[in-house]
N, C-alpha and C positions, 0 to 999 in steps of 0.2 A: 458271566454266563456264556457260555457256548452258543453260538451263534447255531441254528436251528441243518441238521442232515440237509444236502443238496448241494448242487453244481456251485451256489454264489459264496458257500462259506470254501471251497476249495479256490475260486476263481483266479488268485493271486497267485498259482504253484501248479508250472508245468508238471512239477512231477506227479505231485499229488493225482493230476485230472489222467497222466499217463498212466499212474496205479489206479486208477479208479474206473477207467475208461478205457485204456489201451486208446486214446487217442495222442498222438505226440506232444502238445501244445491244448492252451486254451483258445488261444486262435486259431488255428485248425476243428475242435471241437464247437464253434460257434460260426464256424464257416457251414459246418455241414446242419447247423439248424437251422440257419436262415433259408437252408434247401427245402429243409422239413416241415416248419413252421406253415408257409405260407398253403402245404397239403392237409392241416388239421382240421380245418370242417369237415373232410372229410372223414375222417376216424368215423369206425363205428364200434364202440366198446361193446365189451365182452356182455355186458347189462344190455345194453341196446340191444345187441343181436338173440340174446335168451327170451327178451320181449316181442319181439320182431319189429321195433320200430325204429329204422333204419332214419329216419327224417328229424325226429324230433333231440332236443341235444340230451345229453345225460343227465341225469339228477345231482343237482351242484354238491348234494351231501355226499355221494361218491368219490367228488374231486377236491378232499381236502389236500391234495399234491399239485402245483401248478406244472402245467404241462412240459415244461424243460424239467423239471424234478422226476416227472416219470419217466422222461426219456433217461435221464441220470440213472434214476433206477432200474432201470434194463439195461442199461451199458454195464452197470456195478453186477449183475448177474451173471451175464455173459461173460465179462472182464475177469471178475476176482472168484466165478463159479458160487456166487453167494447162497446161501438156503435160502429161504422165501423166510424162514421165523429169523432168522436175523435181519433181514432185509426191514421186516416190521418193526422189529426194535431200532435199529438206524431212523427209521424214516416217524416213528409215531404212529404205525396205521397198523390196522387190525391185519392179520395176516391173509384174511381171503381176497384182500383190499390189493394186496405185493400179487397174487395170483393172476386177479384179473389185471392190474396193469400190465405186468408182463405179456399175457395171452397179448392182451386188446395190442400191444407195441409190439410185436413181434408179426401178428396179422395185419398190420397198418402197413409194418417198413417190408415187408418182404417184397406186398406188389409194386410201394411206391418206387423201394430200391431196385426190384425187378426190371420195372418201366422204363429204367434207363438203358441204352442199348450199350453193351459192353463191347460186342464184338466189334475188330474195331478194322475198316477198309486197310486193306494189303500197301494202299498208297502211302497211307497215314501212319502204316507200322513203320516202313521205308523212311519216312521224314522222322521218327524217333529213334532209328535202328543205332545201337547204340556199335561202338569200332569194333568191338569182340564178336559180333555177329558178320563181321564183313565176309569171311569166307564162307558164311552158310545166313546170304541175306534176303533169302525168300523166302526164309522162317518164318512162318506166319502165328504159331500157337506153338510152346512148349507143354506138352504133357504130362502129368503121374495122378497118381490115386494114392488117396489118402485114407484109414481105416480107422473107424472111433469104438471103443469098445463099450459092449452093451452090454444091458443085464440078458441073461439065457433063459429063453423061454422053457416054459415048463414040457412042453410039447418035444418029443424025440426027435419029429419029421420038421419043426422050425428050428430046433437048435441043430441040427446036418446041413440046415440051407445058410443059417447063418456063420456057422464055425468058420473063423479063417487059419487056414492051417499054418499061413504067416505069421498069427500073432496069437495061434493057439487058446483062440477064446472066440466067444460069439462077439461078430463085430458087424457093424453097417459102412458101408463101401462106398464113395464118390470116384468121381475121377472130374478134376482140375486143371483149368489152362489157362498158362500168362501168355502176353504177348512177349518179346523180345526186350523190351524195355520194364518190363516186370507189374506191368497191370493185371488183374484178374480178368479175362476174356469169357472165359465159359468156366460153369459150374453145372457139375447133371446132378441131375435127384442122389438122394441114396438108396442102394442095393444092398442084396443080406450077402456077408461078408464073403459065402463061399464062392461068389462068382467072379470070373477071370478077367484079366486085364483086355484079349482081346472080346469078350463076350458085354464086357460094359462100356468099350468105344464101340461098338454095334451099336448096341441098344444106347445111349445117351444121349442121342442126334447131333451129334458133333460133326457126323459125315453129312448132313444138309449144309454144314458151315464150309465145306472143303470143296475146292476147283484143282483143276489141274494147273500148274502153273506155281502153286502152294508150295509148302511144304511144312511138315509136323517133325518137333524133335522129340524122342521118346528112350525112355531106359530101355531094356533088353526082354522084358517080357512081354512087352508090346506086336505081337507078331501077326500084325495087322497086315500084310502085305497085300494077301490077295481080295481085298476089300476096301481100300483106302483110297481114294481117287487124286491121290498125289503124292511128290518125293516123302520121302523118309527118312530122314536121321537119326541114327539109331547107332549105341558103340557095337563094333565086330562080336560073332560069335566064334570061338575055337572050333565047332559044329569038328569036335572028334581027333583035330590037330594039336601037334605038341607046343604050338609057339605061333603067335600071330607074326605076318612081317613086320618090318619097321614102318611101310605106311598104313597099315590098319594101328599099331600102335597111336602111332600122334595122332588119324584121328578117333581113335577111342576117348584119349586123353581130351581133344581141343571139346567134343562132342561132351563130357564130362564136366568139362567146366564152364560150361553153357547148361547145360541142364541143369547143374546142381541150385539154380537160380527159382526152379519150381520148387525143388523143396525149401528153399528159404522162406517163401511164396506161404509155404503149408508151415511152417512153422510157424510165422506172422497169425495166421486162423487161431491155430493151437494153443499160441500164448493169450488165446481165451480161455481163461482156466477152467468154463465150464467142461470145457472135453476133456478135462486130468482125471474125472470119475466117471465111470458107465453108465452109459446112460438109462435110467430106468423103462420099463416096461411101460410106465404111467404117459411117458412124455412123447411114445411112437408116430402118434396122430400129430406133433407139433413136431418134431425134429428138423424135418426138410425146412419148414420156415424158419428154425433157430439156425442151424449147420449154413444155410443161403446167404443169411442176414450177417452173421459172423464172416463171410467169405466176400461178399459185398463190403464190407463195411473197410477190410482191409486196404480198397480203392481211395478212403477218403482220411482213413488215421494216421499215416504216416507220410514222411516221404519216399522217395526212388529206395529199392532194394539193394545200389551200389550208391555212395556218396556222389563219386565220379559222375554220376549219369545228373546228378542237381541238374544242369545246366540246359 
């Protein structure tokens, strides 16, 4: 007989916990619950919070999943974009059962994961700066925005606000930042798809996090110039010319293969297969805690985004 849905009947198969988790390893995945675990009294599930009794614990007939099983089952959501009616079939439990775990786990990890401070002191960046940043090593934050595609409101005036003309469909809009060394540093809300690259480093408070002395690397539609309170790295624009010289060339190029490390960054997010479908209308009020949590989480599933950098 098959040994019962849950993290201990994989335990034996990085890959398994890698497909099922998107975390690299089984030791890696029990690194990051010994984090977890020890925040679980304070959970307040989805029940608890409908009753308003924030103190008392939950009703044990609710928790026929023991607690690392339900963290299992929100990673498998996130991870494989699971339905919730399958999820129930895997796991034995009734489906409104997959619902409120999820909520209640998604509400838990966002402020616990939140509460860790990510940004990370300019000194600190300097002691990880990895040799490929040596001629731009006061890069403190690599920049881009990432867009997830949603369902289109029924509404004319929210589907104009939402449309991104990028991806020619209603879509919800971050904008994301690693360090040099490829950690997530910052993550802002999301925004409806039509607004601009420089209109959501405005608004996302990234410029509370920035000194002079700094410096941000960003692709070309980034045209924060006259708002940003430090350097700027950014590839040349032709602004009208037939041919850049030969040193705006190289550094468009060095600047190119440095940044291309954020989108590695957002790919890592993404191969949570929940974002491979739109996201529904139903799930607006939860998004920012799923999309956060998925982008946080990337800090503790794998290793370095270059091998090179292990060390």
């Amino acid at each position: 007989m098959k040994q019962r849905f849950g993290i201990h009947r994989f335990a034996g198969s990085d890959s398994d916990i890698h497909f099922f988790t998107r975390f690299a390893s089984h030791d890696l995945l029990m690194r990051f619950w010994a984090q977890v675990e020890p925040a679980l009294p304070s959970m307040v599930s989805v029940t608890q919070a409908q009753r308003g009794s924030f103190t008392e614990p939950a009703p044990t007939a609710t928790h026929s999943l023991q607690p690392i099983d339900e963290m299992f089952m929100f990673l498998n959501y996130l991870a494989l974009g699971s339905k919730q009616r399958d999820l129930a079939d895997r796991y034995g439990v009734h489906q409104s059962t997959v619902s409120r775990i999820i909520t209640t786990w998604s509400n838990f990890l966002y402020p616990l994961l939140g509460a860790v401070r990510i940004w990370i002191p300019e000194e600190k960046i300097r002691e990880h700066l990895p040799t490929e940043f040596k001629d731009y090593a006061d890069t403190t934050v690599i920049l881009d925005c990432t867009e997830l595609r949603c369902q289109c409101p029924s509404s004319p005036v929210l589907q104009s606000e939402e449309f991104s003309a990028y991806k020619s469909h209603c879509t919800l809009k971050g904008l994301l930042g690693i360090a040099p060394h490829g950690a997530v540093t910052f993550i802002s809300p999301l925004y409806a798809g039509s607004i601009s690259d420089k209109q959501i480093t405005r608004e996302s408070g990234i410029l509370s996090l920035l000194r002079p002395g700094m410096a941000i690397m960003v692709d070309r539609g980034f045209l924060v110039d006259d708002f940003v309170p430090c350097k700027i790295y950014r590839p040349a624009f032709l602004s009208g010319r037939s041919q850049m010289s030969a040193c705006e060339v190289r550094e468009t190029q060095a600047i190119a293969r440095l940044r291309v490390h954020v989108e590695r960054l957002i790919r890592r997010v993404k191969e949570h297969k929940f974002f491979d479908t739109e996201i529904p209308l139903r799930l607006f009020g939860s998004i920012n805690q799923l999309y956060s949590v998925a982008c946080l989480l990337t800090n503790y599933e794998n290793g370095p985004l270059v091998k090179a950098w292990a060390k």
